[in-house]
C-alpha positions as CSV (number, residue, x, y, z in Angstrom):
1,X,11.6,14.7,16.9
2,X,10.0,16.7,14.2
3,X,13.0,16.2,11.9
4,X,13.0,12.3,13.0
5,X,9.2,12.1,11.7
6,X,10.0,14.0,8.5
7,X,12.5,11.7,7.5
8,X,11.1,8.7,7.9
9,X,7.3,10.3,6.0
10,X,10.0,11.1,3.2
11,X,11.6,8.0,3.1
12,X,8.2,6.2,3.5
13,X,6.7,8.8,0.5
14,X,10.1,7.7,-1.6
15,X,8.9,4.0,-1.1
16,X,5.8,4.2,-2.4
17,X,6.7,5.9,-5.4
18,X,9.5,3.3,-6.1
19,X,7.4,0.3,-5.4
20,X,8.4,-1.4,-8.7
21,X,12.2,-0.7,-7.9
22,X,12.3,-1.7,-4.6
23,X,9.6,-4.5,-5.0
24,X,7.6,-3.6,-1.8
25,X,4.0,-3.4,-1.2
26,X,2.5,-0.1,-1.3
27,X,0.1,-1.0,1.4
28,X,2.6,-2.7,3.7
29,X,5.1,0.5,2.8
30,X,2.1,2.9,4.0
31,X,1.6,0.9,7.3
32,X,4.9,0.6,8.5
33,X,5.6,4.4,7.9
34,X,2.3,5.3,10.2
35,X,3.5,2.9,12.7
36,X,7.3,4.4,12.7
37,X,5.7,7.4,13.1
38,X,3.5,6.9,16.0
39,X,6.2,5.0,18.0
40,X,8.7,7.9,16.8
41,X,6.2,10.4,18.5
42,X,4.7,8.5,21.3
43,X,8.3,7.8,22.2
44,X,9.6,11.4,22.1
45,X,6.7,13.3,23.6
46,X,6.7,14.4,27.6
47,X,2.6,14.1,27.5
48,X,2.1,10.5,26.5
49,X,-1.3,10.5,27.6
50,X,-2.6,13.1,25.3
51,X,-0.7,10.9,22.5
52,X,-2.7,7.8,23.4
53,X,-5.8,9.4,22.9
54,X,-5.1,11.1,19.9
55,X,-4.3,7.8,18.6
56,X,-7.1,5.9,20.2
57,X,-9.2,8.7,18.4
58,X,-7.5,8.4,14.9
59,X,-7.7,5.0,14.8
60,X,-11.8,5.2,15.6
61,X,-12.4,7.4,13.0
62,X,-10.3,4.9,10.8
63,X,-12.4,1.5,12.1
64,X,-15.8,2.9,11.7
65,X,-14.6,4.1,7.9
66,X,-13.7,0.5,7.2
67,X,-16.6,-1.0,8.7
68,X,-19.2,0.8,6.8
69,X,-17.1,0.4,3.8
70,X,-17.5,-3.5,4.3
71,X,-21.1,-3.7,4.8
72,X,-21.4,-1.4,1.9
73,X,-19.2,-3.7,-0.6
74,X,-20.8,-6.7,1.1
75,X,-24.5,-5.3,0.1
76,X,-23.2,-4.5,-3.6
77,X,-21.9,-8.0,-3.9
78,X,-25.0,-9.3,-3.4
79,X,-26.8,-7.6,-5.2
80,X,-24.3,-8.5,-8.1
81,X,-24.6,-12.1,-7.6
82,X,-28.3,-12.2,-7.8
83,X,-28.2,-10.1,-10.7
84,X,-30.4,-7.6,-9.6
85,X,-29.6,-4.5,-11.7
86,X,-29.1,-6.6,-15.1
């Protein structure tokens, strides 16, 4: 399994650094290799119930960083539009 994830985090790293080669998103690159990954160890792991929460927990931490994010750039484009620091 280990050797399964490695290859497909160094095919996935090789595809982001060739984006203008290979004429693929970096962001859709970056998303498909965390999904292969997951699937690759949720699907070759005896516990699966430990893997669901880790992932349940992994992608909490990752929704609640978005979510502030918006609000934050949401606040500093309003403030842009009214011109309020000009």
């Amino acid at each position: 399994m280990i050797i399964i994830l490695l290859g497909i985090f160094v095919l996935g790293y090789a595809a982001i650094a060739f984006e203008n080669g290979i004429k693929i998103n970096k962001t859709a690159t970056a998303l498909i290799t965390g999904v292969l990954c997951w699937l690759v160890y949720i699907l070759f792991t005896a516990n699966k119930i430990e893997v669901n929460e880790s992932l349940l927990s992994h992608l909490g931490d990752i929704s609640s960083i978005l979510f502030f994010l918006l609000g934050a750039m949401t606040i500093v484009e309003l403030i842009d539009a009214h011109d309020v620091l000009k």
